[in-house]
Structure formats: C-alpha cells, structure tokens
N, C-alpha and C positions, 0 to 999 in steps of 0.2 A: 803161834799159829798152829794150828789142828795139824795133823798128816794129812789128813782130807784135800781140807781147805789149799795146803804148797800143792798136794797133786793138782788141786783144780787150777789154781791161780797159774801154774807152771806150765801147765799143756794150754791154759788158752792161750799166755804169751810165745810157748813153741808153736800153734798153732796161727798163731799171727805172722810169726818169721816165716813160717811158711806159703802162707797165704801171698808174701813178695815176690813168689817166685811163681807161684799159680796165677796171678793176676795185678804184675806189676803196675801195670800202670794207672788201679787203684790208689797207688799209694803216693806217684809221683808230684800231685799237689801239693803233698804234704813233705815229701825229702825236699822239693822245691825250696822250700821257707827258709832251710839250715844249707841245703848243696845246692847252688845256683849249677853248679858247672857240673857234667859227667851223671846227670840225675838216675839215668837208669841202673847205674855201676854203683851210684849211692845205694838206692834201693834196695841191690841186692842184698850190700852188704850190710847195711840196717835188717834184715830178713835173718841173715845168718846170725848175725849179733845177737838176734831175739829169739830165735831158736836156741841157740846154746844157753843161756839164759833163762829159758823158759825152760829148759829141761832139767837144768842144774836145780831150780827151783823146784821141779816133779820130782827129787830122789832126797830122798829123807837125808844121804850121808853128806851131799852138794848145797844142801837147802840155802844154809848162811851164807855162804859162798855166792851164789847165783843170785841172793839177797841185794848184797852186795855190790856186786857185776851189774844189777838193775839200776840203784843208786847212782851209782859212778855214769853207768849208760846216759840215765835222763840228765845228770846234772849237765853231763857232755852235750847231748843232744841243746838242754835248754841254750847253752851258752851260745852254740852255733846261730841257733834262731837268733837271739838278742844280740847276739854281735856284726847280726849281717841289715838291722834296721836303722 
C-alpha cells in the first residue's frame, strides 16, 4: 500500500468513527444487526473503535498495526451479525 493511499484509506475510516458521534443515529440500523441491546453505547463505541483504527492506518509508523486492528475489528464485528441470526 502507497503512503497515499493508508493516509487516504485511514482518515475516511477515522472519518467515519467519527461521523458516530456527529450523527448517531445514522448508524443505529446498522449497530442494530450485531447489538440488539444498548444500541446507542454500541454506536459509540464502534465510532471510537474506528477512529483509532483509521488513524493507526493514516501514520506510516502505526500502518500494520491499525491493518490489523481492522481485520480483527470486522472479523469481530462479522461474527456478532451471524451469531445473532
């Protein structure tokens, strides 16, 4: 991956975590799926998650790392949805 490209790919996903917190309950259909219960506290912290995340991915020394931390996030994420159908 370019430097570029991690800054770009890094700030939209920080820019998305943050966008949880600008206009929650955009997102609450979607925490819905995975957090039946507490959806707005989910929210948040899906926002923070992906903020840090997305930033680790914007710094060249974090890149692999915040790589990572995304991996682990969605795989996390995926299981919740498929475990609550």
């Amino acid at each position: 991956m370019s430097a570029r490209t991690g800054q770009v790919l890094g700030l939209t996903i920080a820019a998305t975590g943050l966008a949880h917190f600008a206009a929650p309950a955009a997102f609450e259909s979607v925490t819905r799926m995975a957090f039946a219960d507490d959806v707005r506290n989910w929210t948040y912290r899906n926002g923070a998650t992906e903020l840090a995340i997305g930033l680790a991915i914007a710094a060249r020394p974090t890149r692999k790392a915040g790589a990572a931390g995304l991996a682990v996030y969605a795989g996390w994420l995926a299981k919740r949805v498929l475990s609550r159908r």
